[in-house]
C-alpha positions as CSV (number, residue, x, y, z in Angstrom):
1,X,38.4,-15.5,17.0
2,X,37.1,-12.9,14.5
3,X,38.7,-13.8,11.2
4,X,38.5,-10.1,10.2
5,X,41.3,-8.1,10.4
6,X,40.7,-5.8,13.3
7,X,43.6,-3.5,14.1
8,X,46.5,-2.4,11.3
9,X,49.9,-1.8,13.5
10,X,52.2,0.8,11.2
11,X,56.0,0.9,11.8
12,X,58.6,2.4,10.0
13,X,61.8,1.3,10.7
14,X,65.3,3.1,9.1
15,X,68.9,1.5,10.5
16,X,67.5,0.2,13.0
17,X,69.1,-3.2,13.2
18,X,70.1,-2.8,17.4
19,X,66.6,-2.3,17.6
20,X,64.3,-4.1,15.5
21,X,64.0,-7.2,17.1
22,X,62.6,-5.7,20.0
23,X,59.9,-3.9,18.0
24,X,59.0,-6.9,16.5
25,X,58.4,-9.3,19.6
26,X,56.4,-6.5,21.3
27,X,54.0,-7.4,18.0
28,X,54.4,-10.8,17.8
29,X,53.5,-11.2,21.5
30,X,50.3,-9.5,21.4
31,X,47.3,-12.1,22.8
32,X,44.0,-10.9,21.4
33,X,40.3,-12.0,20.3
34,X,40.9,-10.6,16.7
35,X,42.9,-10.8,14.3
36,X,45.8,-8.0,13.4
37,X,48.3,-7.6,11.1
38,X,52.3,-6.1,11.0
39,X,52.6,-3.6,8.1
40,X,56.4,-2.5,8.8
41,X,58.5,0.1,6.0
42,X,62.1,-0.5,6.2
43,X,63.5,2.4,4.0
44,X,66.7,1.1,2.9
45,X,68.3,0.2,5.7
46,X,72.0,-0.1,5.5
47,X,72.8,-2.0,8.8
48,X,71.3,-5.5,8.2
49,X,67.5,-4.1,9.3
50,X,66.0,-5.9,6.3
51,X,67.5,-8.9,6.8
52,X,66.1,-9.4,10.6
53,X,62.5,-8.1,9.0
54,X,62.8,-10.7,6.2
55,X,63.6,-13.5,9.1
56,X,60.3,-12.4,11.1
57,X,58.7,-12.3,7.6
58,X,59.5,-16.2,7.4
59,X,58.3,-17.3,10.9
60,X,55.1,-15.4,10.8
61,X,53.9,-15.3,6.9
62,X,50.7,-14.0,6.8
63,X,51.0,-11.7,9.9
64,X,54.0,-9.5,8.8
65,X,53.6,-7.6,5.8
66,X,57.1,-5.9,4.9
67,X,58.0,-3.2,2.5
68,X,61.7,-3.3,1.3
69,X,62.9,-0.2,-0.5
70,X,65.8,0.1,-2.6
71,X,66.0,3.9,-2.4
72,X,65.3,5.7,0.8
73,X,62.0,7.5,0.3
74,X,62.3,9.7,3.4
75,X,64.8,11.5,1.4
76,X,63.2,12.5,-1.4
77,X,60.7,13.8,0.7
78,X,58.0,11.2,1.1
79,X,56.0,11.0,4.3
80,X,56.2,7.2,4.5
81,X,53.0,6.5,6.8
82,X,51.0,8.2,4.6
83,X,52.4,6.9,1.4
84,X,52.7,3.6,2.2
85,X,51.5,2.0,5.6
86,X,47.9,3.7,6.1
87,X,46.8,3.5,2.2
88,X,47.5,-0.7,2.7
89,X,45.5,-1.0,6.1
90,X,42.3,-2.8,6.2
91,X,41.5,-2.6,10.2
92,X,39.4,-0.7,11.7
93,X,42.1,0.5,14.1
94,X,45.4,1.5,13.5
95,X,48.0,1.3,16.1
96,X,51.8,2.7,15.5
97,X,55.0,2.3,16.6
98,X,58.1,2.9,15.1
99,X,61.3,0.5,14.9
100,X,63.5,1.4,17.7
101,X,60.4,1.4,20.1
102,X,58.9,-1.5,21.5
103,X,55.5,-2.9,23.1
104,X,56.3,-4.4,26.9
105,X,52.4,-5.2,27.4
106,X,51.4,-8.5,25.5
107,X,47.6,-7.3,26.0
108,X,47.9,-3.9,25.0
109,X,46.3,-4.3,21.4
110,X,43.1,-5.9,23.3
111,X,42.7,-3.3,26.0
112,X,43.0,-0.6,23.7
113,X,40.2,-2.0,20.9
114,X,37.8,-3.0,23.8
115,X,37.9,0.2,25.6
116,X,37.0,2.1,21.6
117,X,34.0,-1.0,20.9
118,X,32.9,0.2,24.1
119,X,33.3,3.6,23.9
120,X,32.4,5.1,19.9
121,X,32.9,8.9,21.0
122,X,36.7,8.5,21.3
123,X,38.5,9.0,18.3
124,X,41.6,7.7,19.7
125,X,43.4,6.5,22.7
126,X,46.5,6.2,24.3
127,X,49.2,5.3,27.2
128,X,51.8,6.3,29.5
129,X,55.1,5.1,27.7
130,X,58.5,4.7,29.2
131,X,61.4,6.2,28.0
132,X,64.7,5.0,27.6
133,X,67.8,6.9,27.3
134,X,69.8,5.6,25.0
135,X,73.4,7.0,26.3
136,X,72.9,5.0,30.0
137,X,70.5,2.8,28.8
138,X,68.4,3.8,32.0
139,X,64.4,3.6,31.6
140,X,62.6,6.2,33.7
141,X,58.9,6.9,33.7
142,X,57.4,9.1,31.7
143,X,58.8,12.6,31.6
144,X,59.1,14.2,28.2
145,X,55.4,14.7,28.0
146,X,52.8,16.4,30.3
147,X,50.6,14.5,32.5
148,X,46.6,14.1,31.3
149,X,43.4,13.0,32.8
150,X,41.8,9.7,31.1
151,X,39.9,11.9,28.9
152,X,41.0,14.9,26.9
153,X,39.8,16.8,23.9
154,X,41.1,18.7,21.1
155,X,42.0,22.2,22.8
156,X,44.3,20.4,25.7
157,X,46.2,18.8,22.4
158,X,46.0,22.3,20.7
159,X,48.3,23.3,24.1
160,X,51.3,20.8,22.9
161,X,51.4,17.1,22.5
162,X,51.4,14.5,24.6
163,X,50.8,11.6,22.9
164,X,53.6,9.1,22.2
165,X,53.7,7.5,19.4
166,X,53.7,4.1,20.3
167,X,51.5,4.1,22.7
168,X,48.2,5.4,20.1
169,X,45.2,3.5,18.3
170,X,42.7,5.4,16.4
171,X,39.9,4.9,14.3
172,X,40.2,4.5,10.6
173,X,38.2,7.7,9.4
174,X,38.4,6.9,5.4
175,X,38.9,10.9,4.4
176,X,41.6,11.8,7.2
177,X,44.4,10.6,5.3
178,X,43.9,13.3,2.3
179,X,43.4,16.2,4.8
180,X,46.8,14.9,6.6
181,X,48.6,15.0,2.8
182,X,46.8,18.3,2.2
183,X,49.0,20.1,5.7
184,X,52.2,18.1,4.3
185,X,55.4,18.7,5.1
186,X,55.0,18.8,8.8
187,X,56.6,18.7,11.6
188,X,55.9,16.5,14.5
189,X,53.5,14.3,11.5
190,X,52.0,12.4,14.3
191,X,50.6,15.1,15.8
192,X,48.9,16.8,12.6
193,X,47.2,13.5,12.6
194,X,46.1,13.2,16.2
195,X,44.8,16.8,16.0
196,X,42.8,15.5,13.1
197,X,41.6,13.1,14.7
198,X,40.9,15.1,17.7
199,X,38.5,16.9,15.4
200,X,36.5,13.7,15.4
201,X,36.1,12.6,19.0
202,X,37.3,12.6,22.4
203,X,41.1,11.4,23.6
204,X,41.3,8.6,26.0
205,X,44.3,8.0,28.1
206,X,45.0,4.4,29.9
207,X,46.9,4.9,33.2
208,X,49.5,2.3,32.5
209,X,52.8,2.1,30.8
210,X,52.5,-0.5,27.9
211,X,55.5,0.6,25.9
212,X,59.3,1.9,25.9
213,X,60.2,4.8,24.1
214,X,63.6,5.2,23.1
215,X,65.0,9.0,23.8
216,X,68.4,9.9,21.5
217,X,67.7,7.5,18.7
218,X,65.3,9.7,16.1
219,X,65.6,12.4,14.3
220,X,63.1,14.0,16.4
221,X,64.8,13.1,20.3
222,X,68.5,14.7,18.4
223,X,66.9,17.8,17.4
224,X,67.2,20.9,19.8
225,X,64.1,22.3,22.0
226,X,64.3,25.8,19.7
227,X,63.9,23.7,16.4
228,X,61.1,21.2,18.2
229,X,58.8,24.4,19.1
230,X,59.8,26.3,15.9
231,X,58.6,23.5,14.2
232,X,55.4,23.0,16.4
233,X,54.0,26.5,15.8
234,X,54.8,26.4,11.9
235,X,52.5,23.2,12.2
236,X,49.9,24.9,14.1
237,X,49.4,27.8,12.3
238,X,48.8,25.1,9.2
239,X,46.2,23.5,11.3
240,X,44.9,26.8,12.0
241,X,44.8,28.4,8.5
């Protein structure tokens, strides 16, 4: 096994106590040829979040890396990826999820990193995801995002996105991250960065469901359609500029 760290997984995780322990076995249960490690933010959680991330902490030292906060950060206006889970990375890949999603595919890191060593002209690639509502606790197939082809480029994500968040690993390209702090405050964040990144290669899209997302927990499933595109074209005409 390469001794190397390989692939950085980012979450951020707020109150998320019902969920977390889900979040974290989808990591933990990952089978790979490389070595990864768990850099999760928990931005003062309230609701005993901390407590689960500290007991994980425990039983895998070494492979989770926590951040505790004492104040929330988000509220003062702090992107927390950008601040403080992509500086610390030292993979080559970074892979994100946050912490009411989870991972249901234990070899989803290792199909994602040998399909981009095989394949240097994609930037990034992704999956079909789940989704969970969380009123009926129902999980359909993917419906909140449109349907791609395995490969796409940067002018079918210029249309909307489609890329769930937990389902992504991209390259670590070492000046993104200052262009991404540059377009800040943004809304969706994830997808200034995959457009970013879209400026760098081609989009890859695996066929398969690997991971649940969960639909009504985030501030971003609560808000309404007018605010989501409102907020959409403000960050596309800051991508434009």
């Amino acid at each position: 096994m390469n001794s190397e760290v390989l692939v950085s997984i980012c979450c951020i995780t707020y109150n998320h106590a019902p969920y977390i322990r889900q979040c974290l076995d989808g990591f933990v249960m990952q089978k790979t040829n490389f070595q990864y490690e768990i850099l999760i933010h928990d931005d003062a959680s309230t609701d005993g979040t901390a407590d689960i991330i500290r007991e994980y902490e425990s039983k895998y030292p070494g492979l989770i890396k926590p951040i505790y906060q004492i104040e929330n950060q988000y509220s003062k206006g702090k992107n927390i990826s950008a601040t403080y889970n992509w500086p610390r990375a030292i993979g080559k890949y970074i892979a994100q999820c946050e912490g009411d999603d989870y991972w249901t595919d234990p070899l989803k890191l290792q199909k994602q990193v040998d399909f981009m060593e095989a394949n240097p002209e994609y930037s990034l690639c992704f999956h079909k995801v789940n989704t969970l509502l969380q009123e009926t606790g129902e999980i359909k197939n993917e419906f909140i995002v449109r349907d791609m082809p395995g490969k796409s480029t940067i002018l079918d994500l210029a249309e909307g996105n489609y890329i769930h968040t937990p389902s992504v690993m991209y390259r670590k390209y070492s000046n993104i991250l200052e262009t991404y702090q540059r377009l800040m405050p943004c809304l969706p964040g994830d997808y200034v960065m995959w457009m970013l990144l879209a400026e760098r290669g081609d989009i890859y899209k695996f066929d398969e469901p690997m991971a649940v997302y969960r639909c009504g927990s985030g501030m971003w499933s609560n808000n309404n359609n007018i605010n989501n595109f409102l907020h959409v074209i403000k960050t596309l005409c800051k991508l434009s500029a």
